[in-house]
C-alpha positions as CSV (number, residue, x, y, z in Angstrom):
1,X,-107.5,-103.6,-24.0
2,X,-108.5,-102.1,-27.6
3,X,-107.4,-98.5,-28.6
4,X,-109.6,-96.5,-30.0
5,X,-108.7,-97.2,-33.3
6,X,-108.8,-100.5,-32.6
7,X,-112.1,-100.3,-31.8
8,X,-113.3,-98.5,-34.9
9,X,-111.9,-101.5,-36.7
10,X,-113.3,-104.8,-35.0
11,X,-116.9,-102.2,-35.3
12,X,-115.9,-101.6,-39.0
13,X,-115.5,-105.6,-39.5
14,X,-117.6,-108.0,-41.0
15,X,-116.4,-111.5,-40.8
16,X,-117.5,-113.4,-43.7
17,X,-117.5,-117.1,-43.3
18,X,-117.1,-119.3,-46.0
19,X,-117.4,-123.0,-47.0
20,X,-114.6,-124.8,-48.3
21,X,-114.2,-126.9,-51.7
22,X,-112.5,-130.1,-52.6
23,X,-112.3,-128.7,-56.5
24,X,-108.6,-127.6,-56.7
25,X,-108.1,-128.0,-60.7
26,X,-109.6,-124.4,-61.8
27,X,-108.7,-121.2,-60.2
28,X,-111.9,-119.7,-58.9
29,X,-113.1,-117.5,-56.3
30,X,-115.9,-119.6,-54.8
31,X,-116.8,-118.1,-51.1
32,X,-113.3,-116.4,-51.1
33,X,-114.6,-112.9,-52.7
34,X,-113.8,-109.9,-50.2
35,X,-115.8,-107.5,-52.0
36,X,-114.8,-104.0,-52.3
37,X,-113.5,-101.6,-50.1
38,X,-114.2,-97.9,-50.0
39,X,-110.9,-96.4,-48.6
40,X,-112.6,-93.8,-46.8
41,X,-112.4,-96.0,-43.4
42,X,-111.2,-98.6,-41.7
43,X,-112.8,-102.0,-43.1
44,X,-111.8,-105.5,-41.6
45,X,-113.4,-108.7,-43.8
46,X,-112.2,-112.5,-42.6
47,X,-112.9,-115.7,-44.2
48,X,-112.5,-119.0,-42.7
49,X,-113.6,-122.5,-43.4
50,X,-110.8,-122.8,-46.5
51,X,-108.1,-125.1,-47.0
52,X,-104.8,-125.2,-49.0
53,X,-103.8,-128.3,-50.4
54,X,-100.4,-128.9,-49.1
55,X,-97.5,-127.6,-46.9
56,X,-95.7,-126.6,-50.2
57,X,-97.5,-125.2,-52.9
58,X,-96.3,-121.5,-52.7
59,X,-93.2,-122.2,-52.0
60,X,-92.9,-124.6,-54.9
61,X,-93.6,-121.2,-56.9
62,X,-90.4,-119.3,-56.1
63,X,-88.5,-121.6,-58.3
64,X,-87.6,-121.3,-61.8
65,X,-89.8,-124.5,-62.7
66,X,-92.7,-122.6,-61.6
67,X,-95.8,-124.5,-59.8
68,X,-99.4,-125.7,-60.7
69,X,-101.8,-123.3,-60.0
70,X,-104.1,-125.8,-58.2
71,X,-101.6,-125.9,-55.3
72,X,-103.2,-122.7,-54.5
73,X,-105.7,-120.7,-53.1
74,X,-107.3,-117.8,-54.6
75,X,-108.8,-115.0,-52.7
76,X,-109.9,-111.4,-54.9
77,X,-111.0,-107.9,-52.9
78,X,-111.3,-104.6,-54.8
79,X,-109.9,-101.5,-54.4
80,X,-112.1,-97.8,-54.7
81,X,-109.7,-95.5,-54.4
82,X,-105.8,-95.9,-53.4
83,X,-105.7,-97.9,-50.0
84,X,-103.7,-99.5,-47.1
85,X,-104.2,-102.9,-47.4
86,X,-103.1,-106.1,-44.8
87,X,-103.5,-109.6,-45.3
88,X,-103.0,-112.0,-42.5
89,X,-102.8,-115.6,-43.2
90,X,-103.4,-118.2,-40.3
91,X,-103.3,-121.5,-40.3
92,X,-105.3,-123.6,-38.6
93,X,-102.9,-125.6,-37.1
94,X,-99.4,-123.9,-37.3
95,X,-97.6,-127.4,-37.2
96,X,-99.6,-128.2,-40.2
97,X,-99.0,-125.8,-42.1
98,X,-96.5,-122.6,-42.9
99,X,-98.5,-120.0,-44.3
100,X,-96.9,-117.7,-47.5
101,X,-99.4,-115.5,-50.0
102,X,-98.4,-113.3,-53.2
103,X,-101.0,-110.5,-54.8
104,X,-101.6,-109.7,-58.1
105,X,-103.3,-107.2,-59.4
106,X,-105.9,-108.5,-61.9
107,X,-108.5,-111.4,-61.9
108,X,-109.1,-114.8,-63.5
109,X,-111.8,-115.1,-65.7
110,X,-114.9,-115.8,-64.0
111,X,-117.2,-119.2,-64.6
112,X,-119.4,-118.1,-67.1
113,X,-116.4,-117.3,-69.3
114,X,-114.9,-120.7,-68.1
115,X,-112.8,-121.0,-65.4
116,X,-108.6,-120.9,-65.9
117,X,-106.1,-124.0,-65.6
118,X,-103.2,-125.4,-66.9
119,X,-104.6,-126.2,-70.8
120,X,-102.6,-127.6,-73.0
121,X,-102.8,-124.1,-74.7
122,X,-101.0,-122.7,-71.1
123,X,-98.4,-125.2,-71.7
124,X,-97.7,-124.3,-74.9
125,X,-97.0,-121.4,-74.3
126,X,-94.9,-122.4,-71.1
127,X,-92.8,-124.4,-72.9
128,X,-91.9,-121.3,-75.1
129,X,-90.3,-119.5,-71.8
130,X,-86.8,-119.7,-70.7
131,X,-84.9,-122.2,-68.1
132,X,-86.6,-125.6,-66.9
133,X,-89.7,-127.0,-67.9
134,X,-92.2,-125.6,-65.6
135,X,-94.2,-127.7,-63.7
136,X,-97.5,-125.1,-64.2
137,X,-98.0,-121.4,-64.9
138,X,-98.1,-120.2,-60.9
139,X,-95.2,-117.8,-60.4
140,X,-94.7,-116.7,-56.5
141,X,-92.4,-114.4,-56.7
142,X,-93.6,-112.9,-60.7
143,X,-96.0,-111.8,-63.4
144,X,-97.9,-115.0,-64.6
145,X,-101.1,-116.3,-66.9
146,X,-103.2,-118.4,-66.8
147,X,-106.3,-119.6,-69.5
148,X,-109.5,-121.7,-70.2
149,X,-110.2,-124.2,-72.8
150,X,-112.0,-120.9,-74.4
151,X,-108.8,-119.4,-75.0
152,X,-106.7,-120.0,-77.9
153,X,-104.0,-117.9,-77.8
154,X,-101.9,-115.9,-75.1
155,X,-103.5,-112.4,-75.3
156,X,-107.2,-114.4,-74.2
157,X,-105.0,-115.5,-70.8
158,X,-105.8,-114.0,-67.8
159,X,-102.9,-111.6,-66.7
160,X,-101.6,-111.5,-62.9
161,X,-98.8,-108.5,-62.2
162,X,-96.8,-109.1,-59.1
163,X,-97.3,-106.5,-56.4
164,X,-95.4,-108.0,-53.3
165,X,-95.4,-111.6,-51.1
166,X,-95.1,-112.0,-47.2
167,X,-94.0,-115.9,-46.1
168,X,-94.3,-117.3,-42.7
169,X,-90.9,-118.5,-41.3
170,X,-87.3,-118.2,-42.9
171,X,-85.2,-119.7,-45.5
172,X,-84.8,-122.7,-43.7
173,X,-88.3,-123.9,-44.5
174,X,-88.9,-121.5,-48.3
175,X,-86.0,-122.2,-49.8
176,X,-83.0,-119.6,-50.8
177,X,-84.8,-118.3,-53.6
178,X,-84.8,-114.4,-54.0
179,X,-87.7,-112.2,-54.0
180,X,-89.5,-114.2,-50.9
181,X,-90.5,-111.6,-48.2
182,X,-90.1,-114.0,-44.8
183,X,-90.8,-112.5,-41.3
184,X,-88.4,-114.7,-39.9
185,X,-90.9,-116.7,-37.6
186,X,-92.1,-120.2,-38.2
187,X,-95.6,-119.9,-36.3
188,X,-98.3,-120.3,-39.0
189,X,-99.3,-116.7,-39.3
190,X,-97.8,-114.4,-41.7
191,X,-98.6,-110.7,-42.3
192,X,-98.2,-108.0,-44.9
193,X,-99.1,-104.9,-45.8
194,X,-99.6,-102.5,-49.2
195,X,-100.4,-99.4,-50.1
196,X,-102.3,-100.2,-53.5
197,X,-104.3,-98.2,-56.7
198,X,-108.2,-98.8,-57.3
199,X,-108.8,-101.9,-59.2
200,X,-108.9,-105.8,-58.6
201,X,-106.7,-107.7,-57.1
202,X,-106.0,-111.7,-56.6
203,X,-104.2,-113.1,-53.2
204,X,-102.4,-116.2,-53.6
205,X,-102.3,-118.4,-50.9
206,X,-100.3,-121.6,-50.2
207,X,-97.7,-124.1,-48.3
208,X,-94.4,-122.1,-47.4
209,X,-92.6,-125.3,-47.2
210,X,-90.4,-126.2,-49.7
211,X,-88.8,-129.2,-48.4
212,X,-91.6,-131.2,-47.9
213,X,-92.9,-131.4,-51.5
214,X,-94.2,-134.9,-52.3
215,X,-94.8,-135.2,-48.5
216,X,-97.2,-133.4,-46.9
217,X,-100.0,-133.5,-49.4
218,X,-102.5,-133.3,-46.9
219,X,-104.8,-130.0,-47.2
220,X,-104.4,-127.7,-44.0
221,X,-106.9,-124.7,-42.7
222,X,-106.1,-121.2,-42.9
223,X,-107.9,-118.3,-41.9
224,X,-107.5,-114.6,-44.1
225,X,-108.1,-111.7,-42.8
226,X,-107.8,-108.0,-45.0
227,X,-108.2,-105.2,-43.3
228,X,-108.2,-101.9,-45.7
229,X,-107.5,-98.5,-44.1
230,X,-107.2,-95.2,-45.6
231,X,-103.6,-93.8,-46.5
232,X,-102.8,-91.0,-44.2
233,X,-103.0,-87.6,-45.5
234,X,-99.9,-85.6,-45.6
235,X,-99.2,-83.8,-42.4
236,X,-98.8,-80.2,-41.9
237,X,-95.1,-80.1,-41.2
238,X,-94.7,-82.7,-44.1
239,X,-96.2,-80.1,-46.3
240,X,-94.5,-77.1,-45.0
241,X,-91.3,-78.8,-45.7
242,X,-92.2,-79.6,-49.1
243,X,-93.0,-76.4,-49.9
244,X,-89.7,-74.8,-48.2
245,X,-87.9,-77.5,-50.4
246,X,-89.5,-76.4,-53.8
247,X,-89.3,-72.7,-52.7
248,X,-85.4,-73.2,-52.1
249,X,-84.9,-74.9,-55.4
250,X,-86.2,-72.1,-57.1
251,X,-84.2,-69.5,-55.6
252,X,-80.9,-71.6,-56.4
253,X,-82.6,-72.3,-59.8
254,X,-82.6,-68.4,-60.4
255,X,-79.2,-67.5,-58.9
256,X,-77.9,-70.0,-61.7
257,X,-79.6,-68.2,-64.3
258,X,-78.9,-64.2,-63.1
259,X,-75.3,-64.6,-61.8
Protein backbone atom coordinates (compact mmCIF):
# COMPACT_ATOMS: atom_id res chain seq x y z
CA UNK A 1 0.00 0.00 0.00
CA UNK A 2 1.25 3.62 -1.06
CA UNK A 3 2.34 6.19 1.61
CA UNK A 4 1.30 9.29 1.31
CA UNK A 5 4.15 10.51 -0.33
CA UNK A 6 3.97 7.87 -2.45
CA UNK A 7 0.94 8.91 -3.55
CA UNK A 8 1.77 12.50 -4.27
CA UNK A 9 4.40 11.02 -6.62
CA UNK A 10 2.60 8.34 -8.92
CA UNK A 11 -0.29 11.61 -8.97
CA UNK A 12 2.73 13.92 -9.77
CA UNK A 13 3.93 11.39 -12.76
CA UNK A 14 3.52 11.53 -16.26
CA UNK A 15 4.70 8.61 -18.03
CA UNK A 16 5.98 9.58 -21.36
CA UNK A 17 6.15 6.83 -23.88
CA UNK A 18 8.48 6.84 -26.52
CA UNK A 19 9.26 5.10 -29.83
CA UNK A 20 12.50 3.55 -30.29
CA UNK A 21 15.22 4.07 -33.23
CA UNK A 22 17.41 1.78 -35.15
CA UNK A 23 19.85 5.09 -35.84
CA UNK A 24 22.72 4.51 -33.32
CA UNK A 25 25.67 6.50 -35.23
CA UNK A 26 24.76 10.20 -33.84
CA UNK A 27 24.05 11.05 -30.37
CA UNK A 28 20.64 12.44 -30.26
CA UNK A 29 17.74 12.83 -28.01
CA UNK A 30 14.90 11.62 -30.27
CA UNK A 31 11.76 10.65 -27.92
CA UNK A 32 14.19 10.47 -24.89
CA UNK A 33 13.79 14.32 -23.72
CA UNK A 34 12.42 14.43 -20.02
CA UNK A 35 11.71 18.02 -20.10
CA UNK A 36 12.26 20.15 -17.25
CA UNK A 37 11.58 19.92 -13.84
CA UNK A 38 10.49 22.61 -11.40
CA UNK A 39 11.93 21.50 -8.00
CA UNK A 40 9.21 22.75 -6.15
CA UNK A 41 7.51 19.05 -6.02
CA UNK A 42 7.65 15.78 -6.46
CA UNK A 43 7.74 15.00 -10.49
CA UNK A 44 7.98 11.33 -11.79
CA UNK A 45 8.55 11.13 -15.99
CA UNK A 46 9.21 7.34 -17.46
CA UNK A 47 10.07 6.44 -20.94
CA UNK A 48 9.82 3.16 -22.44
CA UNK A 49 9.90 1.66 -25.85
CA UNK A 50 13.99 2.24 -26.17
CA UNK A 51 16.71 -0.07 -26.67
CA UNK A 52 20.44 -0.20 -26.04
CA UNK A 53 22.54 -1.77 -28.45
CA UNK A 54 24.43 -4.35 -26.52
CA UNK A 55 25.09 -5.96 -23.12
CA UNK A 56 28.47 -4.00 -23.00
CA UNK A 57 28.58 -0.70 -24.17
CA UNK A 58 28.87 1.21 -20.76
CA UNK A 59 30.91 -0.88 -19.44
CA UNK A 60 33.28 -0.88 -22.39
CA UNK A 61 33.57 2.94 -21.13
CA UNK A 62 35.26 2.45 -17.81
CA UNK A 63 38.44 1.49 -19.59
CA UNK A 64 41.22 3.58 -20.54
CA UNK A 65 40.49 2.75 -24.43
CA UNK A 66 37.41 4.56 -23.99
CA UNK A 67 34.08 3.34 -26.08
CA UNK A 68 32.00 4.58 -29.17
CA UNK A 69 29.52 6.74 -28.31
CA UNK A 70 26.94 4.82 -30.44
CA UNK A 71 27.01 1.97 -27.86
CA UNK A 72 24.93 4.26 -26.00
CA UNK A 73 21.76 5.75 -25.14
CA UNK A 74 21.17 9.31 -24.57
CA UNK A 75 18.51 10.62 -22.34
CA UNK A 76 18.58 14.84 -21.38
CA UNK A 77 16.04 16.36 -18.45
CA UNK A 78 16.59 19.96 -17.08
CA UNK A 79 17.05 21.20 -13.94
CA UNK A 80 15.09 24.77 -12.47
CA UNK A 81 16.39 25.15 -9.50
CA UNK A 82 18.77 22.74 -7.29
CA UNK A 83 16.99 19.29 -7.12
CA UNK A 84 16.95 15.54 -5.91
CA UNK A 85 17.13 13.69 -8.78
CA UNK A 86 16.73 9.46 -9.32
CA UNK A 87 17.26 7.51 -12.33
CA UNK A 88 16.08 3.96 -12.52
CA UNK A 89 17.18 1.94 -15.31
CA UNK A 90 15.26 -1.41 -16.18
CA UNK A 91 15.67 -3.69 -18.52
CA UNK A 92 13.38 -5.40 -20.20
CA UNK A 93 14.56 -8.64 -19.79
CA UNK A 94 17.12 -8.76 -16.92
CA UNK A 95 18.92 -11.88 -18.51
CA UNK A 96 19.35 -9.79 -21.49
CA UNK A 97 20.67 -7.20 -20.27
CA UNK A 98 22.71 -5.54 -17.07
CA UNK A 99 21.69 -2.11 -16.92
CA UNK A 100 24.65 0.81 -15.90
CA UNK A 101 24.09 4.80 -16.73
CA UNK A 102 26.57 7.91 -16.20
CA UNK A 103 25.25 11.76 -16.16
CA UNK A 104 26.71 14.67 -17.40
CA UNK A 105 25.93 17.81 -17.09
CA UNK A 106 25.69 19.54 -20.47
CA UNK A 107 24.04 18.63 -23.96
CA UNK A 108 25.02 17.52 -27.48
CA UNK A 109 24.38 19.77 -30.06
CA UNK A 110 20.96 19.45 -31.34
CA UNK A 111 19.99 18.46 -35.23
CA UNK A 112 19.79 21.67 -36.75
CA UNK A 113 23.37 22.35 -35.61
CA UNK A 114 24.18 18.68 -36.83
CA UNK A 115 24.16 15.97 -34.70
CA UNK A 116 27.66 14.72 -32.73
CA UNK A 117 29.74 11.40 -33.60
CA UNK A 118 33.01 10.11 -33.73
CA UNK A 119 34.53 12.52 -36.89
CA UNK A 120 37.58 12.19 -37.91
CA UNK A 121 38.07 15.66 -36.31
CA UNK A 122 36.98 13.67 -32.72
CA UNK A 123 39.65 11.32 -33.43
CA UNK A 124 42.14 13.58 -33.95
CA UNK A 125 41.92 14.95 -31.17
CA UNK A 126 41.62 11.42 -29.39
CA UNK A 127 44.62 10.44 -30.62
CA UNK A 128 46.30 13.47 -28.97
CA UNK A 129 45.24 11.97 -25.30
CA UNK A 130 47.28 9.77 -23.14
CA UNK A 131 47.36 5.76 -22.80
CA UNK A 132 45.78 3.36 -25.51
CA UNK A 133 44.18 4.34 -28.59
CA UNK A 134 40.66 4.88 -27.77
CA UNK A 135 38.20 2.99 -29.37
CA UNK A 136 35.69 6.43 -29.41
CA UNK A 137 35.20 9.49 -27.30
CA UNK A 138 32.49 7.89 -24.59
CA UNK A 139 34.13 8.09 -21.17
CA UNK A 140 31.92 6.15 -18.28
CA UNK A 141 33.48 6.92 -15.53
CA UNK A 142 34.88 10.89 -16.97
CA UNK A 143 34.61 14.33 -18.64
CA UNK A 144 34.31 13.66 -22.50
CA UNK A 145 33.52 15.44 -26.13
CA UNK A 146 32.06 14.80 -28.67
CA UNK A 147 31.56 16.89 -32.36
CA UNK A 148 29.79 17.14 -35.75
CA UNK A 149 31.14 17.38 -39.17
CA UNK A 150 30.44 21.35 -38.46
CA UNK A 151 33.03 21.39 -36.04
CA UNK A 152 36.62 21.98 -36.77
CA UNK A 153 38.26 22.29 -33.82
CA UNK A 154 37.99 21.09 -30.09
CA UNK A 155 36.43 24.28 -28.47
CA UNK A 156 33.14 23.71 -31.19
CA UNK A 157 32.89 19.96 -29.31
CA UNK A 158 30.15 19.37 -27.19
CA UNK A 159 31.40 19.15 -23.50
CA UNK A 160 29.98 16.37 -21.01
CA UNK A 161 31.32 16.85 -17.08
CA UNK A 162 30.92 13.76 -15.05
CA UNK A 163 28.62 14.07 -12.15
CA UNK A 164 28.28 10.35 -10.89
CA UNK A 165 27.34 6.54 -12.39
CA UNK A 166 25.21 3.73 -10.76
CA UNK A 167 25.81 0.02 -12.53
CA UNK A 168 23.62 -2.99 -12.06
CA UNK A 169 25.52 -5.95 -10.54
CA UNK A 170 29.22 -6.19 -9.31
CA UNK A 171 32.66 -6.40 -10.54
CA UNK A 172 32.21 -9.81 -11.67
CA UNK A 173 30.17 -8.68 -14.65
CA UNK A 174 31.77 -4.48 -15.00
CA UNK A 175 35.05 -5.15 -14.72
CA UNK A 176 37.72 -3.98 -11.87
CA UNK A 177 37.93 -0.65 -13.12
CA UNK A 178 37.66 2.20 -10.49
CA UNK A 179 35.09 4.84 -10.37
CA UNK A 180 32.09 2.33 -11.21
CA UNK A 181 29.28 2.82 -8.64
CA UNK A 182 27.71 -1.05 -8.52
CA UNK A 183 24.86 -1.94 -6.15
CA UNK A 184 26.07 -5.30 -5.88
CA UNK A 185 22.93 -7.07 -7.54
CA UNK A 186 22.78 -8.57 -10.95
CA UNK A 187 18.91 -8.21 -11.58
CA UNK A 188 18.56 -5.68 -14.56
CA UNK A 189 17.57 -2.67 -12.57
CA UNK A 190 19.90 -0.23 -11.24
CA UNK A 191 19.19 2.99 -9.22
CA UNK A 192 20.78 6.25 -8.33
CA UNK A 193 20.32 9.30 -6.93
CA UNK A 194 21.80 13.19 -7.07
CA UNK A 195 21.30 16.15 -5.65
CA UNK A 196 22.09 18.48 -8.77
CA UNK A 197 22.32 22.63 -9.83
CA UNK A 198 19.77 24.16 -12.48
CA UNK A 199 20.98 23.47 -15.90
CA UNK A 200 20.96 20.47 -18.49
CA UNK A 201 21.91 17.39 -18.13
CA UNK A 202 22.66 14.12 -20.44
CA UNK A 203 22.07 10.42 -18.92
CA UNK A 204 24.18 7.77 -20.46
CA UNK A 205 22.77 4.58 -20.70
CA UNK A 206 24.24 1.20 -21.74
CA UNK A 207 25.36 -2.64 -21.35
CA UNK A 208 27.15 -3.23 -17.80
CA UNK A 209 28.69 -6.22 -19.09
CA UNK A 210 32.11 -6.16 -19.81
CA UNK A 211 32.91 -9.70 -20.59
CA UNK A 212 30.73 -10.20 -23.26
CA UNK A 213 31.97 -7.55 -25.68
CA UNK A 214 31.91 -8.89 -29.27
CA UNK A 215 29.11 -11.24 -28.01
CA UNK A 216 26.07 -10.09 -27.20
CA UNK A 217 25.47 -7.49 -29.86
CA UNK A 218 21.99 -7.89 -29.81
CA UNK A 219 19.98 -4.57 -28.68
CA UNK A 220 17.98 -5.15 -25.30
CA UNK A 221 14.85 -2.96 -23.81
CA UNK A 222 15.12 -0.73 -20.91
CA UNK A 223 12.74 1.25 -19.27
CA UNK A 224 13.98 4.96 -17.41
CA UNK A 225 12.42 6.40 -14.97
CA UNK A 226 13.55 10.15 -13.13
CA UNK A 227 11.79 11.09 -10.55
CA UNK A 228 12.92 14.80 -9.26
CA UNK A 229 11.96 15.88 -5.70
CA UNK A 230 12.82 18.92 -3.90
CA UNK A 231 15.92 18.95 -1.47
CA UNK A 232 14.68 19.14 2.03
CA UNK A 233 14.98 22.34 3.80
CA UNK A 234 17.18 22.51 6.83
CA UNK A 235 15.49 21.44 9.96
CA UNK A 236 15.01 23.39 12.99
CA UNK A 237 17.34 21.56 15.25
CA UNK A 238 19.89 21.51 12.22
CA UNK A 239 19.74 25.14 12.30
CA UNK A 240 19.87 25.74 16.01
CA UNK A 241 23.01 23.79 16.03
CA UNK A 242 24.55 25.67 13.39
CA UNK A 243 23.99 28.63 14.95
CA UNK A 244 25.23 27.40 18.56
CA UNK A 245 28.40 26.17 16.46
CA UNK A 246 29.12 29.69 14.85
CA UNK A 247 28.18 31.44 18.19
CA UNK A 248 30.81 29.17 19.97
CA UNK A 249 33.47 29.89 17.47
CA UNK A 250 33.18 33.32 18.07
CA UNK A 251 33.50 33.40 21.68
CA UNK A 252 36.74 31.15 21.44
CA UNK A 253 37.73 33.48 18.50
CA UNK A 254 37.53 36.45 21.07
CA UNK A 255 39.10 34.79 24.10
CA UNK A 256 42.23 34.26 21.59
CA UNK A 257 42.28 37.83 20.89
CA UNK A 258 41.60 39.50 24.65
CA UNK A 259 43.62 36.98 26.86
Amino acid sequence: MLNSFAKRIAIAGFPVVALSSSAFAHLSYSNRNFGSFTGLEPQSFTITGQTVPNNWGWADGTDADFAHSHEIRFFRFNLQITTSVTITVAAVDALALLPAFSIYSGLAHMPAQGLDYETPVVFSYLATLPGPAKEGAFMATGNWTLGNDNNISVSEFSAFTYVGNAADGTAANYGTAPGVNGDGNADGTVTGTFVLAPGDYTVGVGGANYFSQGVDAVADGVTLTVLAVPVPEPTTGVLAATSMLAVGMMRRRKIRLNP
